[in-house]
C-alpha positions in Angstrom: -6.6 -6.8 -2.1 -10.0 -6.7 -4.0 -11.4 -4.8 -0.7 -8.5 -2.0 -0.5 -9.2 -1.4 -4.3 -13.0 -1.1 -3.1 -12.4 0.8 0.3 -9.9 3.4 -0.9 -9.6 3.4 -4.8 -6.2 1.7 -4.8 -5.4 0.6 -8.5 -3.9 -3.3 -8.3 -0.8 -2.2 -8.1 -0.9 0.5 -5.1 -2.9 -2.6 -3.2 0.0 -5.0 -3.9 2.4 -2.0 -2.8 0.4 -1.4 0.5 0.3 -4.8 1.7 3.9 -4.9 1.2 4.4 -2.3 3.5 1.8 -3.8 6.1 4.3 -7.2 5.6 7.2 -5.4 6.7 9.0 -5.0 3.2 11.2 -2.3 2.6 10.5 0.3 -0.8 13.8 -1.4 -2.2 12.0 -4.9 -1.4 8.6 -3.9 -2.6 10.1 -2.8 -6.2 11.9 -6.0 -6.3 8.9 -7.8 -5.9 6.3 -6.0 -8.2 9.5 -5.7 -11.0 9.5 -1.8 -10.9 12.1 1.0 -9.8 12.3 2.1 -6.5 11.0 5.7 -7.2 8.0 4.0 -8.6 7.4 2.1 -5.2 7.7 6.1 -3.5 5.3 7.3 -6.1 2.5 4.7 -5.7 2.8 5.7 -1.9 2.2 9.0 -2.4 -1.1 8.3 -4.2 -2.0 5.9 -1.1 -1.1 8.5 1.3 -3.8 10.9 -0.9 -6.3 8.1 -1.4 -6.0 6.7 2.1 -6.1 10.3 3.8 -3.0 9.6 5.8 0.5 11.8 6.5 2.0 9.1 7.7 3.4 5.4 6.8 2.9 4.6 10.6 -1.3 5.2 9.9 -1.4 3.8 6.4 -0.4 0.9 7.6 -2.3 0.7 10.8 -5.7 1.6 8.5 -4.7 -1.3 5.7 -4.0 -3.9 8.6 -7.3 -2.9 10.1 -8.8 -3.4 6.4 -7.6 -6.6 5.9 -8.3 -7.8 9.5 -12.2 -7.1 8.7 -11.5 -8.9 5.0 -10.6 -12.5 6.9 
């Protein structure tokens, strides 16, 4: 996650909410997991989709499973 903070300018949290969605996990499941409200999950996105320079959920993910591919 250290190297979507560092590529992008995610804060911890927007990290552990982007590699949720690259793992397939619902907003619902994602707030579960990180302990917050679902409309907190939607906002954190938002500020990905600025950060990462994408419209879509479809490219965010593509670009933070291409991210973490070069991280391994």
């Amino acid at each position: 996650m250290k190297r979507l903070r560092e590529r992008f300018g995610f804060t911890k949290t927007e990290a552990e909410v982007a590699v949720g969605l690259v793992e397939g996990l619902s907003y619902a499941e994602i707030a579960e997991k990180l302990g917050v409200s679902y409309h907190t999950v939607h906002t954190h996105i938002k500020a990905i989709h600025t950060k990462a320079s994408v419209a879509t959920t479809g490219e965010l993910i593509a670009l933070v499973r291409g991210a973490l591919d070069v991280q391994r």
